[in-house]
N, C-alpha and C positions, 0 to 999 in steps of 0.2 A: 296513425295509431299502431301500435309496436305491441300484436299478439303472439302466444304462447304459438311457436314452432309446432308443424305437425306432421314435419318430414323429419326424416333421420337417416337410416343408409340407403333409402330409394332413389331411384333417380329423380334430378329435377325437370322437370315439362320446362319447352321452349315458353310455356304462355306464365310461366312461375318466374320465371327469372327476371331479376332485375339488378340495378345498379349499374357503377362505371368503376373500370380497374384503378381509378384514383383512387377510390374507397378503400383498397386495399393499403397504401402506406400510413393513411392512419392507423390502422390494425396491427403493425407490426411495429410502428415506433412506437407504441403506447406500450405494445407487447414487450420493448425490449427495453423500455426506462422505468424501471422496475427495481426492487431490493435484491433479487435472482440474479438478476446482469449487475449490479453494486458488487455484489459477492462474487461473481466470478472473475471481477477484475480486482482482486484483493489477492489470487490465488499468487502472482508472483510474485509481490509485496512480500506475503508471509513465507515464502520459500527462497528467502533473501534477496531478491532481484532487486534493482534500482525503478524508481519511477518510470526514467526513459525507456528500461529495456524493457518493463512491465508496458508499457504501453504499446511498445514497435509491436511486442508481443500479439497483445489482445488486437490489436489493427490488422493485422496478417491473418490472424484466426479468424476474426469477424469477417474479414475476405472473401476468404476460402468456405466457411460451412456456410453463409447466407447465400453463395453461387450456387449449392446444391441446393438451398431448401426455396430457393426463389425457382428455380427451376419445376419443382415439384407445385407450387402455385402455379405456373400456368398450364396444370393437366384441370383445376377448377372447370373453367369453361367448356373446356371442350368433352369431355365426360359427364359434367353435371352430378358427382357421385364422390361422397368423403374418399378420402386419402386412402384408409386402408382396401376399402373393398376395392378398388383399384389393384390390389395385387396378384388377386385370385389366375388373370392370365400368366404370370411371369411364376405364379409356385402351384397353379392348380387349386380347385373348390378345395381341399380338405388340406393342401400343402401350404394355403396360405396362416393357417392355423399356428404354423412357424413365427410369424412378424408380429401377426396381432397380439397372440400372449406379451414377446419383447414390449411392442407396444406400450400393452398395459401395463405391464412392471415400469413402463417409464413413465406415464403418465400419474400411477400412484404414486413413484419412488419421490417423483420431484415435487406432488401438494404435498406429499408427507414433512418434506423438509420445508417448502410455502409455509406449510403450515405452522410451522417451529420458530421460522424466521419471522413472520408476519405477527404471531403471539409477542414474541418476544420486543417486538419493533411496537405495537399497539398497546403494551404495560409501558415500555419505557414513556409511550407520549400519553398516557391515562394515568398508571400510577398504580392499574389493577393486576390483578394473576394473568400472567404472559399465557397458561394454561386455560384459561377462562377467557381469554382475550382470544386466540387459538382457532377455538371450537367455535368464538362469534365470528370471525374470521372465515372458517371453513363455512357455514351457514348461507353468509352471505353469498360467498362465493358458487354453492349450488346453488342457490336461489335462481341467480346471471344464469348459469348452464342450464338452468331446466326451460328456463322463458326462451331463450335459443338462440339462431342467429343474429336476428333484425335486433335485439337488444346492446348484442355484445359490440356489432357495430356500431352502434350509437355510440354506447358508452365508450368506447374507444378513439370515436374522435372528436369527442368533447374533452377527453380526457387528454390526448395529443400534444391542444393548442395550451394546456395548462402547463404542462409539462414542459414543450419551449421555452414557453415563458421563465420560469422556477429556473430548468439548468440554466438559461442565456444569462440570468441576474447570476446566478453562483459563478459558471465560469469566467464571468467578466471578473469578477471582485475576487476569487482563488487567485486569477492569473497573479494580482498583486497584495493578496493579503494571510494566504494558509501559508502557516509556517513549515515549511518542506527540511531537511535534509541538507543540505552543501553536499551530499552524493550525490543528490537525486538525477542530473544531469551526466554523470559521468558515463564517457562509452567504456571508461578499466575499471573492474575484471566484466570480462563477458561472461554472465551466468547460464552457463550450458543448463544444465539441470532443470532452474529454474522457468529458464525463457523458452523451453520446449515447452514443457509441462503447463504453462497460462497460454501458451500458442494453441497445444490440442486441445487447452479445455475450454478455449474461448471458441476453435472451429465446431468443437462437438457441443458446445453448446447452443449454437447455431444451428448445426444440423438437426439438432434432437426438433426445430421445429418442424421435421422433413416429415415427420407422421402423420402431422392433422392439416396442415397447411390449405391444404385445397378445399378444407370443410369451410373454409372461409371465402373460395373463392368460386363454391361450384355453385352457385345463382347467378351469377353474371353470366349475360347474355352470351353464346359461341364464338356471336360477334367479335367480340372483346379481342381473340385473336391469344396468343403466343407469349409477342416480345413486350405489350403493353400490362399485361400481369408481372410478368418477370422485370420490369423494369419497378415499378412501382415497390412490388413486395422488396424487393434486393434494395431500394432506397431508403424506406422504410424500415424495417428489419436492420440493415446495419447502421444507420445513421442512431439508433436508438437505444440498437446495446452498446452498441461501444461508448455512444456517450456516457450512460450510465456505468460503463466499469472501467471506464478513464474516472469518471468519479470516484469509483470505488478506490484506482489505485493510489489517486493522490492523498485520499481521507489515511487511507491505511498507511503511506509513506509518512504522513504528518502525523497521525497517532497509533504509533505502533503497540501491540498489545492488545488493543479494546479491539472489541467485537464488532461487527459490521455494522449495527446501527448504531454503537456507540460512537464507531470513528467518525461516523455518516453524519448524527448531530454535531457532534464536535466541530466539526467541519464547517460545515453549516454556522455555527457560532460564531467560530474564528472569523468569519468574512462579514457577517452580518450579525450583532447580538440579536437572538431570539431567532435566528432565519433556520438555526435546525430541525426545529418541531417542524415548523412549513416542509421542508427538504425531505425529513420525513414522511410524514405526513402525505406527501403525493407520489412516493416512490412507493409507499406503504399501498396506495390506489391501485398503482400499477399492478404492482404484484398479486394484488385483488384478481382483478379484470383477467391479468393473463392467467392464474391461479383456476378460472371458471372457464376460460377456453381449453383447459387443461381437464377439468372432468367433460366439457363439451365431446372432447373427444375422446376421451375414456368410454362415454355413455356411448358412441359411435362404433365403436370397436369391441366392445363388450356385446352389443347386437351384432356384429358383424361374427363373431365368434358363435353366439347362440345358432345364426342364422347358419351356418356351416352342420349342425346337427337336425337344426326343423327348419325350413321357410319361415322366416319370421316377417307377417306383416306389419308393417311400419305405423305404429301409432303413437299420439302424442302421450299417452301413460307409458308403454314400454320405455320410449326415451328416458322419461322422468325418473321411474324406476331405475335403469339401470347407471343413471348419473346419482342417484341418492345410494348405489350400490359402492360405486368408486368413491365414495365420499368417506361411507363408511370404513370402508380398505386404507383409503389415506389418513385417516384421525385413527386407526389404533394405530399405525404404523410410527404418527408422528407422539403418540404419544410416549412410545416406548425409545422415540429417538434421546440419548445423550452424548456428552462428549464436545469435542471439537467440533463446530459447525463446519467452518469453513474447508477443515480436513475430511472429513465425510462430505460433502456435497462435490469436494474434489473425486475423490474414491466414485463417487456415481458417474461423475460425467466419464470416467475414463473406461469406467465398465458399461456403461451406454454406447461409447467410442467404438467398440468394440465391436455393440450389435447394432449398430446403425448402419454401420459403412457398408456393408457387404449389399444388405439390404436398398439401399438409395441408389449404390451404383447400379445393383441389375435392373433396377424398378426405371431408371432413367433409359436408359439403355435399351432397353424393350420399348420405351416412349416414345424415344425421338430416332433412334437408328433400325431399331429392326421393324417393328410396328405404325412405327410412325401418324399413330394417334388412333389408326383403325380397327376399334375394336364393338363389340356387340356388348349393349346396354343391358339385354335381356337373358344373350349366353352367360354371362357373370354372375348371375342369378340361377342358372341353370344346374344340378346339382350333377348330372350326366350330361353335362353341354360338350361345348367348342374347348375347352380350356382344359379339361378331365379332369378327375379328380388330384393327382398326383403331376406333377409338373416337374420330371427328373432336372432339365436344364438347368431351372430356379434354385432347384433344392440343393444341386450336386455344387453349381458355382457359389451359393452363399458358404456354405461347408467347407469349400476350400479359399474363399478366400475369407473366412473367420479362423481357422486353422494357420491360414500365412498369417496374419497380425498377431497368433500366441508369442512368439518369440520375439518380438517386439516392444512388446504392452509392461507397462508397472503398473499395479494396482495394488494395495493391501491385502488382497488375495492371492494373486500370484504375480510375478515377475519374472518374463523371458530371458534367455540367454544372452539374447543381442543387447538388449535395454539392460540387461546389469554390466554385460561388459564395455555400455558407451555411459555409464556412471548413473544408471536411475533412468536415462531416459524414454519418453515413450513416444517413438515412433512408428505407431501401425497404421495408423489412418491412410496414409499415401499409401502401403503397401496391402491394403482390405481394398481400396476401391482401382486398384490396378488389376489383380488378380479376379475380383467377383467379377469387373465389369469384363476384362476381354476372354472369360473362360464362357460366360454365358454368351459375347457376340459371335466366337467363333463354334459354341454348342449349332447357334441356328445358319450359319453360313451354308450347308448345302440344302436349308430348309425350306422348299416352297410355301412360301405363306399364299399366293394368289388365291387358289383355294379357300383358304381362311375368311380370305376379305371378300371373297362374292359370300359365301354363307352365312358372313358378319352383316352385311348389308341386307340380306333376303329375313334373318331373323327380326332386322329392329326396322321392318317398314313397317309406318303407320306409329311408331314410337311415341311421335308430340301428338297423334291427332286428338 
């Protein structure tokens, strides 16, 4: 029986935990066959790219961000504590204050546009107000985030096996029946511009699951170990989006012009009469389900934020509360969204790009090389603890390695030197996570932690009893 959640950023008890890390790739394929991964494999379609090199594209991406964010899954177990409060030792109790605002800007930024997309996708298969469609849409979707974990699980992998199903029959019947292009295969012209731009936005949007990641994996037992979360999540997570924005790129190579759900049924049509509404219809679920892991962790980190000002005890109303807060946040936002969809959802990932990376490299970094998992359950909580308030190392190398990506990055807000003089292009990502990650290893290199970890250990005895 699957009750209302009544933990939230506390730690999990060894006697609370349950599950097996298999659990976890149904979560993240379900997460990533979705109308959000349809649309970000459309992004080099619409910025002229061919099928082929849209695809090489999103497959390299998908590569590269699900590495960092499967990695950030397997701190679940061994911590037992969401994603963000996890960073409080690498920026300090009040310096972690830095990530989680980004955080939440990401976690509204992207139901706001869910929400836009999911309206709109939900009139097309009804016939009602895309705006009214929207707001049922966003409802549902806290409803999933309030009831909590054990829910969104389920739903995710019942939702999974539907979902093979659905692409298997489409890919089969595309491979010989969507009317493509006579370019769509070609390796001339190679589109620079284009095939960076669906590379980082396919990476970053992968990575962008590096936030809440582990709120899904911190009830599994310690046992669980390391490489068997990171192997599952990383299977998971990419076999899912990609599938779905190799969908998106061929819908949009075959129907150039229409909008993502428009190209999306069409598609769908073309291979099967009436198989679009379906095709819909289940990627429209997706986007649900991951839409509600999305205020899941909004509500996570919005307490986690609180709890940097007052100790906050962890109960199941504050949770609820503060996921019908994120809710609120993302429905004005999406109500006031216009214009290009899929040009705006571009514009976010890249300025997400931007705040992700610094942040994942030191957060990893701190995990497996300098720390190497030993940290205090109870100090992380402590407002004068082990960690301090202020964490120079964290603060100083995110700062500089967000500073090295300015000259890099195109965005509709600004555009670096380097990225106009290589024709548009943005490449920071490699050069944020070179920078934050070896400015903060060698910050700690004369630093004796031994210290650290006898105190770390003396604090959390008696932690499970």
């Amino acid at each position: 029986m699957i009750r209302i959640e009544t933990r939230s950023i506390d730690y999990v008890p060894a006697a609370e935990r349950h599950g097996h890390p298999w659990h976890l790739w149904p979560v993240w394929f379900t997460g990533g066959t979705q109308l959000a991964s349809v649309a970000t494999g459309v992004i080099g379609v619409a910025l002229g790219a061919n099928l082929l090199w849209t695809a090489i594209a999103a497959t390299l991406g998908c590569a590269l961000g699900t590495f960092f964010m499967a990695l950030h899954s397997a701190q679940g177990p061994q911590l037992g504590l969401p994603q963000m409060i996890q960073s409080r030792p690498q920026f300090g109790y009040m310096g972690a204050l830095l990530v989680w605002v980004i955080a939440l800007i990401s976690y509204v930024g992207y139901n706001a546009f869910n929400e836009v997309l999911g309206g709109d996708t939900a009139s097309r298969l009804t016939g009602l107000s895309a705006r009214g469609c929207g707001t049922f849409f966003t409802l549902v979707a806290l409803g999933i985030s309030a009831v909590g974990y054990d829910l969104i699980h389920r739903a995710q992998r019942w939702l999974a096996y539907l979902m093979i199903a659905v692409l298997a029959m489409f890919t089969a019947a595309a491979s010989v029946h969507l009317p493509l292009p006579s370019s769509s295969w070609s390796l001339r012209p190679f589109p620079t511009t284009a095939f960076l731009t669906q590379f980082f936005a396919a990476a970053a949007y992968q990575l962008s699951g590096a936030f809440y990641v582990s709120d899904y994996s911190r009830y599994l037992p310690r046992s669980a170990g390391v490489r068997a979360p990171f192997y599952w999540t990383y299977g998971g997570a990419f076999a899912g989006s990609l599938w779905a924005m190799l969908v998106g790129s061929a819908a949009a190579a075959a129907f150039p012009g229409l909008s993502v759900a428009a190209a999306l049924s069409s598609a769908g049509d073309a291979v099967y009469p009436g198989f679009g509404g379906l095709l819909l219809g289940v990627a429209l679920l997706g986007l649900l389900t991951m839409t509600s892991l999305n205020y899941y962790g909004a509500s996570l980190t919005l307490l986690s934020v609180a709890d940097s000002f007052h100790p906050v005890q962890a109960t199941r109303r504050k949770r609820i509360v503060a996921v019908l807060l994120a809710g609120v946040c993302a429905h004005a936002i999406a109500r006031g969204v216009s214009g290009d969809f899929v040009r705006g959802f571009s514009d976010l990932l890249a300025i997400l790009l931007c705040l992700f990376t610094p942040w994942t490299a030191i957060n990893l970094v701190d995990f497996y090389l300098i720390r190497r998992t030993h940290y205090s359950i109870r100090e992380i909580f402590n407002p004068r603890g082990l960690y301090g308030r202020w964490n120079w190392r964290g603060l100083s190398a995110y700062a500089a390695g967000f500073l090295a990506m300015l000259p890099f990055v195109n965005t509709e807000l600004y555009q670096g030197p380097v990225s106009r003089a290589l024709g548009g292009t943005d490449v920071s990502m490699p050069v944020g996570l070179a920078v934050a990650a070896a400015l903060y290893y060698l910050s700690y290199r004369s630093v004796d932690l031994g210290p650290e970890f006898r105190a770390a250990r003396v604090a959390d005895r008696g932690l499970d009893a």
